[in-house]
C-alpha positions as CSV (number, residue, x, y, z in Angstrom):
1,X,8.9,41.7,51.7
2,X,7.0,39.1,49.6
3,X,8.3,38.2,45.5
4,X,6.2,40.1,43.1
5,X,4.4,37.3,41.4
6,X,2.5,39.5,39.4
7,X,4.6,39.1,36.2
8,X,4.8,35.0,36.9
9,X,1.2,34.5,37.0
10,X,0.2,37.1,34.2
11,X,3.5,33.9,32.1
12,X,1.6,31.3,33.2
13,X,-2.2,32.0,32.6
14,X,-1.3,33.4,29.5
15,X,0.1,30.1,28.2
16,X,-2.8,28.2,30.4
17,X,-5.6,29.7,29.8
18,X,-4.2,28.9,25.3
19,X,-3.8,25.7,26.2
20,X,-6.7,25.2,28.2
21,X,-9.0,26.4,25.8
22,X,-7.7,24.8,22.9
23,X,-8.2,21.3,25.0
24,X,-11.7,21.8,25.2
25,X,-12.4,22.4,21.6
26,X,-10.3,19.8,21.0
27,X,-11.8,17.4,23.3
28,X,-15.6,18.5,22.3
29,X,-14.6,18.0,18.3
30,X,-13.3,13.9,19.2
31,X,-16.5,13.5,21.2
32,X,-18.7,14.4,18.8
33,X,-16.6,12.9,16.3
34,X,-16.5,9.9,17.7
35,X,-20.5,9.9,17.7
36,X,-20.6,10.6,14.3
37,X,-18.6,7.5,13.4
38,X,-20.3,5.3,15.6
39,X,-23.6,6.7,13.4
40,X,-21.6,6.1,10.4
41,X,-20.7,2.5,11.0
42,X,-24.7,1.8,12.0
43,X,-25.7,3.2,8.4
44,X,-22.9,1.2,7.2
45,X,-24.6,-2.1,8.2
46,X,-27.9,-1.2,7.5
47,X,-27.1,-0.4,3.6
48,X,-27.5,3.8,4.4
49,X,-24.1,4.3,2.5
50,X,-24.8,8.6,1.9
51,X,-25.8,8.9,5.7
52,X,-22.7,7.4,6.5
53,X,-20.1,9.2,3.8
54,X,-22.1,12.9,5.4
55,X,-21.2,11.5,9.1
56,X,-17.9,10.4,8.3
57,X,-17.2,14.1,6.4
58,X,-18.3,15.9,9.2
59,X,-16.2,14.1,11.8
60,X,-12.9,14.8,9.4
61,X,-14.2,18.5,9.9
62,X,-14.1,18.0,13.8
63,X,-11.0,16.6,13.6
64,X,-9.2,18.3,11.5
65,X,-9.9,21.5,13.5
66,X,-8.6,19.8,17.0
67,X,-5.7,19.3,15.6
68,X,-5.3,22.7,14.1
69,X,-6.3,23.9,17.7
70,X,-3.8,21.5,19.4
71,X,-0.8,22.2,17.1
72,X,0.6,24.2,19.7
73,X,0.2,22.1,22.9
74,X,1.6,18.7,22.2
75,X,1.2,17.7,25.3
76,X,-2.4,18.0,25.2
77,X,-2.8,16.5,21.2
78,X,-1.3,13.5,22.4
79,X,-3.0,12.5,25.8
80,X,-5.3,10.7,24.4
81,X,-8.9,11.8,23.2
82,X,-8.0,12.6,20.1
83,X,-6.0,9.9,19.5
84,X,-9.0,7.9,20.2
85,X,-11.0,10.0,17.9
86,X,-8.7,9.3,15.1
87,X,-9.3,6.0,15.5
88,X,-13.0,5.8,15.6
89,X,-12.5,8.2,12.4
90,X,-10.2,5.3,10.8
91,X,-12.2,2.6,11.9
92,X,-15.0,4.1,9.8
93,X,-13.3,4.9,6.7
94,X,-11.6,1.6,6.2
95,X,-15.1,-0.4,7.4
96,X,-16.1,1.4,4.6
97,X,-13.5,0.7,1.7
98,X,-13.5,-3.0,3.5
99,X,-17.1,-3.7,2.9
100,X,-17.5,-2.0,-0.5
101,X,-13.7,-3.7,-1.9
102,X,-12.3,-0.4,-2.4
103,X,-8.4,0.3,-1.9
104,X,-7.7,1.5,1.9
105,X,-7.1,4.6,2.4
106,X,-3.4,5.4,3.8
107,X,-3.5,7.5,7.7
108,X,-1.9,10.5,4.9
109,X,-4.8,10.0,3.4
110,X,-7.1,10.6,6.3
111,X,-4.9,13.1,8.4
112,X,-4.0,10.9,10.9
113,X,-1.0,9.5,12.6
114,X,0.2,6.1,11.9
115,X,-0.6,4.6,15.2
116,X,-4.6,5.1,15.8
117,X,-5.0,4.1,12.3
118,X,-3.7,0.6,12.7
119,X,-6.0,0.3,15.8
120,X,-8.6,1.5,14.0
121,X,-7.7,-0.9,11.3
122,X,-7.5,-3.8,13.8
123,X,-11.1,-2.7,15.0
124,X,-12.7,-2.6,11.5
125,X,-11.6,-6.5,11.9
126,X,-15.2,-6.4,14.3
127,X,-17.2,-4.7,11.9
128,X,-16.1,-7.3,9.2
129,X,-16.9,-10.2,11.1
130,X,-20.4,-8.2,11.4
131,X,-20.7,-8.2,8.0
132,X,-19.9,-11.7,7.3
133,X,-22.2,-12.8,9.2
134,X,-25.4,-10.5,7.2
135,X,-23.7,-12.2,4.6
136,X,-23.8,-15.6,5.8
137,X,-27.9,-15.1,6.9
138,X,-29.0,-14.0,3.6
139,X,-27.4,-16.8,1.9
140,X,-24.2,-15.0,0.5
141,X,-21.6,-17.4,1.2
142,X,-18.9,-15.7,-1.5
143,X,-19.4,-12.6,0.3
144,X,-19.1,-14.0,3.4
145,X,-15.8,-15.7,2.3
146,X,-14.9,-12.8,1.0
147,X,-15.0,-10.9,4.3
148,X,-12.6,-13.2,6.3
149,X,-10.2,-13.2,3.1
150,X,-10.1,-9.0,4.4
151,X,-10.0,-9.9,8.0
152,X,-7.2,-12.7,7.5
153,X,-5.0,-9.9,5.6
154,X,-5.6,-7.3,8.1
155,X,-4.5,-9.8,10.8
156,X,-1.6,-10.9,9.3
157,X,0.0,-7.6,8.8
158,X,-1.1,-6.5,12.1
159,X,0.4,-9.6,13.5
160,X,3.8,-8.7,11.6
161,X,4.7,-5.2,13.4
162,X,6.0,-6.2,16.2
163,X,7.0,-3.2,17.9
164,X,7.3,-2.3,21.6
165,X,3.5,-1.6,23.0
166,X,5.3,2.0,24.2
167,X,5.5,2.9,20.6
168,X,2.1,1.4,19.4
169,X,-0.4,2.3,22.0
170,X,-0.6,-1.5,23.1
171,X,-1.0,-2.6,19.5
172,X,-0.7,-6.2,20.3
173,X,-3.7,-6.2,22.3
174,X,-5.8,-4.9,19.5
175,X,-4.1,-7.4,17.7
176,X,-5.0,-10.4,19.5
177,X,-8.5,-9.2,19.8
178,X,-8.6,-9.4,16.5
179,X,-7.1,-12.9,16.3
180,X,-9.9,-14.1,18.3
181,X,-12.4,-12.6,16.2
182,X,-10.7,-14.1,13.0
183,X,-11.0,-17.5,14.0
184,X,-14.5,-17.4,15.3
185,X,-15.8,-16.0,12.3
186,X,-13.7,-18.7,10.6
187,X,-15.5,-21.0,12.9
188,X,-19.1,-20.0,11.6
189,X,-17.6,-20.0,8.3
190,X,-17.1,-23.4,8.0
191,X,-20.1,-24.7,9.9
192,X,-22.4,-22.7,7.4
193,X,-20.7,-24.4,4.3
194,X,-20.9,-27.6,5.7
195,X,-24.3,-27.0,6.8
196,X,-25.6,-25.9,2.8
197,X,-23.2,-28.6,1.3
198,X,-25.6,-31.0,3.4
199,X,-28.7,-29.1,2.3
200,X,-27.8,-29.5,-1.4
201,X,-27.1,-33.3,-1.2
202,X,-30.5,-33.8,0.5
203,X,-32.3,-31.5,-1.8
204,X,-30.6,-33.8,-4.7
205,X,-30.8,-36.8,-2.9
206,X,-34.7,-35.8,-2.8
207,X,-34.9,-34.8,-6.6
208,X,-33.2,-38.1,-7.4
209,X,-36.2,-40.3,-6.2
């Protein structure tokens, strides 16, 4: 006579059928979320500072209800989308504080754990170098200096927690991503200050005759 598997698969759909809805709230809210930040960054750049502070509010939202909806199922909180979520949703807020000189907000601060924040910290790094170089096109060269004095910081601490890639999500790849931005932007950096010290000597040199 055959087991009774009634009781077994009433266990197990009981805990699947949780877990598998609670992924796919979870997994809609860090999609959306991540569009919103994606928007939020875009209206960053362009100067839309509100629009971006409403999109960046609304993705905490998202987020903050996956992981009230995950809470239970580690398993599925940790696989990935809304760790990548979290970042986006890091990226954001500190592109924000970066390009506006306020303090950084702590991953406490934004509910989120340790780890995506430093990659989204390491990824605001692009976004700065963005920035710098607006600056450097409308003539700011103090704020463009500015800008790689933030993205020099942020590389340097990055560069000093040098922990296993298990524990960081491959942290040193982010890392050396953002090296490479870093000295290209230094790169332009320098050839746009030599290029308007030369403009200013012939502009004197001009005036002088």
């Amino acid at each position: 006579m055959p087991p009774d598997l009634d009781g077994v698969e009433a266990a197990a759909r009981e805990v699947l059928d949780a877990k598998y809805a609670a992924r796919e709230t979870g997994l809609a809210n860090s999609r959306q979320a991540i569009r919103r930040c994606a928007n939020a960054i875009r209206s960053l750049h362009r100067g839309e500072e509100a629009e971006a502070l409403a999109l960046m509010d609304e993705a905490a939202g998202l987020l903050s209800e996956a992981y009230s909806r995950l809470a239970e199922h580690p398993d599925v909180l940790y696989a990935g989308f809304v760790s990548d979520a979290s970042k986006e949703y890091a990226e954001a807020r500190l592109f924000h504080a970066l390009s506006s000189s306020a303090p950084l907000p702590l991953p406490d601060d934004l509910g989120v754990p340790v780890v995506p924040y430093l990659h989204g910290l390491g990824e605001a790094v692009g976004e700065m170098r963005r920035r710098m170089l607006d600056l450097l096109r409308a003539g700011d060269l103090e704020g463009g200096e500015a800008a790689l004095r933030a993205m020099d910081t942020i590389l340097e601490l990055l560069a000093s927690l040098d922990y296993p890639d298990g524990m960081t999500s491959g942290l040193r790849r982010t890392t050396d991503v953002a090296r490479a931005l870093v000295e290209r932007s230094r790169s332009d950096l320098t050839t746009t200050v030599i290029q308007e010290r030369l403009r200013r000597s012939l502009e004197a040199a001009d005036s002088s005759q």
